[in-house]
C-alpha positions in Angstrom: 51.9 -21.5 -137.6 49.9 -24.6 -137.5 50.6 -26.2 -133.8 49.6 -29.3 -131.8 48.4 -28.6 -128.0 48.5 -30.4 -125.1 45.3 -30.4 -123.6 45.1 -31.8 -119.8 41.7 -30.5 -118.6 43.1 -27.9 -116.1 43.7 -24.3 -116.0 47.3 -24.2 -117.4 46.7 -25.8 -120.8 43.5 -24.4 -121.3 44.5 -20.6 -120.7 47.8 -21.7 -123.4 45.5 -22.6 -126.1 43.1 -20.2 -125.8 46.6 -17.5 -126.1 47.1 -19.4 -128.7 43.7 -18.9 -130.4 43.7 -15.5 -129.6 47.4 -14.5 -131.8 45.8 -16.1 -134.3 47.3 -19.4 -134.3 45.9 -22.5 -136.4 45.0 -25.7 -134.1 45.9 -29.0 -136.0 45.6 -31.2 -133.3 44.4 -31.6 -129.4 46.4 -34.0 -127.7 44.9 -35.4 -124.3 47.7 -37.7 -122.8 46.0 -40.3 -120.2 48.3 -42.0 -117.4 48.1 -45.3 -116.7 49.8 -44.6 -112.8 47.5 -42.2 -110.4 50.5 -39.7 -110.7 52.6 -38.6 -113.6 56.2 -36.3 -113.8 54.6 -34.5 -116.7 50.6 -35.1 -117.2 47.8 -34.1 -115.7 46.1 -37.1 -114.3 42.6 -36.7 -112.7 40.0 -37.9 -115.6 42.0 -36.3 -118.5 38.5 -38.0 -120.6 36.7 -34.1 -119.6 39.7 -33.2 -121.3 38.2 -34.4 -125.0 34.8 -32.8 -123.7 36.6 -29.2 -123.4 37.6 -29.6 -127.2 34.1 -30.5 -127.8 33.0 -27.1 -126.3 35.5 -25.2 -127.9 34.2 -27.3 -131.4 37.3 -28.8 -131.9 36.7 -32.3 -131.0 37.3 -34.0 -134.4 41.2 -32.8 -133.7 41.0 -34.1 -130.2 43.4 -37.6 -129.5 44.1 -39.7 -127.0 47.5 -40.7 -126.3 48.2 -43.4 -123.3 51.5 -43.6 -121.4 52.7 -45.4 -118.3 53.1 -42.8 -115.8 56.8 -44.3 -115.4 59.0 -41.3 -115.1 61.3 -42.1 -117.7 59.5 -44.0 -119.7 55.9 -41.9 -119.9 58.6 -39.2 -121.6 59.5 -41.9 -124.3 56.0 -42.9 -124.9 55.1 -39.4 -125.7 57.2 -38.7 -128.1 56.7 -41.9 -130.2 52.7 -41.0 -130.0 53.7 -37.7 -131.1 55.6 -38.2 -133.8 53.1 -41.1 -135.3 50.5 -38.1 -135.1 52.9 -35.7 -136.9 53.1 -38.4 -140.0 49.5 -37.9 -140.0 48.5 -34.5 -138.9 50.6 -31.7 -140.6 51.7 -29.4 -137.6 54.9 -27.3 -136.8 54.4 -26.3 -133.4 53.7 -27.7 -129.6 51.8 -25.9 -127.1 52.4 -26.1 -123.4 50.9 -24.8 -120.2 54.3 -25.2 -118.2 54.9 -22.0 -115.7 57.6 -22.8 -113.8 58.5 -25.7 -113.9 62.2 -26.7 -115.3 61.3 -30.5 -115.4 58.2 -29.9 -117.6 59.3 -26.8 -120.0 62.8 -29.4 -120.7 61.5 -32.6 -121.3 58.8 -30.3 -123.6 61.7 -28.4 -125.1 63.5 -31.8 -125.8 60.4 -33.2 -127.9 60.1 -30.5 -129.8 63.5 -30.1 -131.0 63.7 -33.8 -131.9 60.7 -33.5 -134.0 61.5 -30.5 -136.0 59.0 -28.8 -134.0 59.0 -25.3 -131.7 57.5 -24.9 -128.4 55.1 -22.3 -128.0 55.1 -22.1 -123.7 53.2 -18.8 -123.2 52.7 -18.7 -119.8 56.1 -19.6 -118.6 57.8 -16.9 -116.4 54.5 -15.8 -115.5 53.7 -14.1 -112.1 51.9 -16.9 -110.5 49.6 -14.4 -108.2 48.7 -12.1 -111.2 47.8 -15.0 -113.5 45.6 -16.7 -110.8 43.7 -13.2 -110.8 43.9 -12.3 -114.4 42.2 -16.0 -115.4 38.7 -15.2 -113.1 39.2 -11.4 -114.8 39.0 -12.7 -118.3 36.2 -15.0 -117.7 37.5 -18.7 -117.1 35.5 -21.0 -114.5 37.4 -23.4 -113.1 37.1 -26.0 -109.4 40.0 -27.8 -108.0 39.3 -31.3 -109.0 42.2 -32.5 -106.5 44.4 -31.6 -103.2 47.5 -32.8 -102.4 49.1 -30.1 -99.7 48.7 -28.9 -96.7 47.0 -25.4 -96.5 43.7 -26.1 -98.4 40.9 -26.9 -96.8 38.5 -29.5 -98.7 35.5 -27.4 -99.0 37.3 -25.5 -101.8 37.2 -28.9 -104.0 34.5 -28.7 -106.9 33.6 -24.9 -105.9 34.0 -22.5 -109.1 37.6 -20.5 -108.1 35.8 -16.6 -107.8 38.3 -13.7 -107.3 37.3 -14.0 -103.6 38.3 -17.7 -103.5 41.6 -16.8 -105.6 42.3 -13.8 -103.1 42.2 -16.8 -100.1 44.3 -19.0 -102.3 47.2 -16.6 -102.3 47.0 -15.8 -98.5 47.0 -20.0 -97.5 49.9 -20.2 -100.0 52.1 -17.4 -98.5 51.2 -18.7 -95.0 52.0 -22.3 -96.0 54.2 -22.0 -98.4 53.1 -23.6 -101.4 52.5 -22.4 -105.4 49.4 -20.4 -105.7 49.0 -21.4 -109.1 50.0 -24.4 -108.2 52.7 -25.6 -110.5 54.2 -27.7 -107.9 50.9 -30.1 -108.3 49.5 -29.2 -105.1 46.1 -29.2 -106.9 44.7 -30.0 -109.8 42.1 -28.0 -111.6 39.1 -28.4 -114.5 37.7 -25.9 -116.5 34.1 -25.8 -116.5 34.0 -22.5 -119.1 36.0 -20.0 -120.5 35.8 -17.5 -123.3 36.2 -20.0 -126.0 33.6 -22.7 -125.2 30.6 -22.8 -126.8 29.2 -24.8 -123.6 29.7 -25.6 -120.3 31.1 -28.8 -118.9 28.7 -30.0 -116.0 29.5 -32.1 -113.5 28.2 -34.6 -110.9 30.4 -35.9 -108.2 31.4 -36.0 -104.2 34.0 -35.3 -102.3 36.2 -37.7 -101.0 39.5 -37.7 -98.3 42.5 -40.1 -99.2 44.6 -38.4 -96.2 44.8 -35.5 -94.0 46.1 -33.2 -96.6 45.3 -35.6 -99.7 41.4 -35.2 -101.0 39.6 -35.7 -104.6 36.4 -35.0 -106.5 34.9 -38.2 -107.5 32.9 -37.6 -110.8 29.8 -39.8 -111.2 28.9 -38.0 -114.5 29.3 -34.9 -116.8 28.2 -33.8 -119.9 27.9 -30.4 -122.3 25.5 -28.1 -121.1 24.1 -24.6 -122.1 26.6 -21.5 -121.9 25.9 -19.6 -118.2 24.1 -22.8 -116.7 25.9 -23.8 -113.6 25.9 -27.0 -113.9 28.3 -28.2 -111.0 26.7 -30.3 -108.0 29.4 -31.7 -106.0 28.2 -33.4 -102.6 29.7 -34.5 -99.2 
């Protein structure tokens, strides 16, 4: 099967595609979806641009493409599909990838696409125990540091820190105790990949952290680039 992914940045899509690469699967196409709003129903929005870096490190950046939507809802939906299907005119692919885990809203609207374009959905994580997953990603070697907060329960100094199994282990206590999605799928943080098993590089980052509300902080990025495999290359201030 030759299949299109959706590529956001964060842990979810990357952990699909690299399934994905590892049944074998041929990648036609990356697609990075970037949101015109600060939130989105369906995308990933905080700077999906380290998103075309990822497929640089995995040396599939000639694939990579941008697709722009409004963030609207309804309308983001509509906009994604008509990109989509442009691309599949061009590109030939049979299949979608998503990293959807639980969420209804996502895995239909994705579900919806596909069928309307002749295409199936290949959702590998969905159903997935949330807890095991969070572990099994640090066990098979992806580095990843929550890019953004938006519940209560997380402290700030976990932003731009790379997730270890200890920092996983203190993930799923806060989420039991506050009762929000240790994985979280109910966008109650956002993630980046910095490595995993199928980059050749590391993404390295520059940035600070910043509050927008009590419960509400981000990473600011001031710069990132490709840098050697193992380097370490995250500073992250304030």
């Amino acid at each position: 099967m030759r299949i299109c992914a959706l590529l956001s940045g964060g842990k979810d899509s990357n952990y699909a595609l690299y399934r994905a690469l590892q049944e074998g699967l041929d990648i036609g196409c990356i697609i990075v979806v970037k949101s015109a709003g600060n939130d989105s129903w369906l995308f990933h929005t905080v700077y999906p641009e380290l998103a075309v870096l990822q497929a640089e490190a995995m040396g599939l950046r000639d694939r990579a493409y941008i697709v722009e939507v409004s963030g609207e809802k309804d309308k983001e939906f509509i906009e994604f599909k008509e990109a989509l299907s442009k691309l599949k005119n061009t590109i030939d692919f049979d299949g979608l990838i998503c990293g959807a885990i639980a969420s209804q809203y996502q895995l239909s609207r994705f579900k919806k696409v596909s069928e309307a374009l002749g295409l199936e959905l290949y959702a590998p994580l969905w159903g997935i125990d949330q807890v095991e997953y969070m572990r099994k990603l640090v066990e098979e070697g992806f580095v990843f540091i929550i890019s953004k907060i938006s519940t209560m329960g997380l402290p700030r100094t976990f932003l731009g820190v790379s997730v270890d199994k200890s920092i996983v282990e203190k993930i799923i206590v806060l989420a039991q105790k506050y009762g929000f999605n240790p994985s979280f799928e109910g966008g109650e943080a956002e993630t980046l990949v910095v490595t995993a098993p199928h980059y050749a590089n590391d993404i390295c980052i520059e940035g600070s952290r910043k509050s927008l509300s009590e419960f509400e902080h981000i990473i600011e990025i001031h710069r990132y680039w490709l840098g050697k495999k193992g380097s370490n290359c995250l500073s992250i201030s304030g």
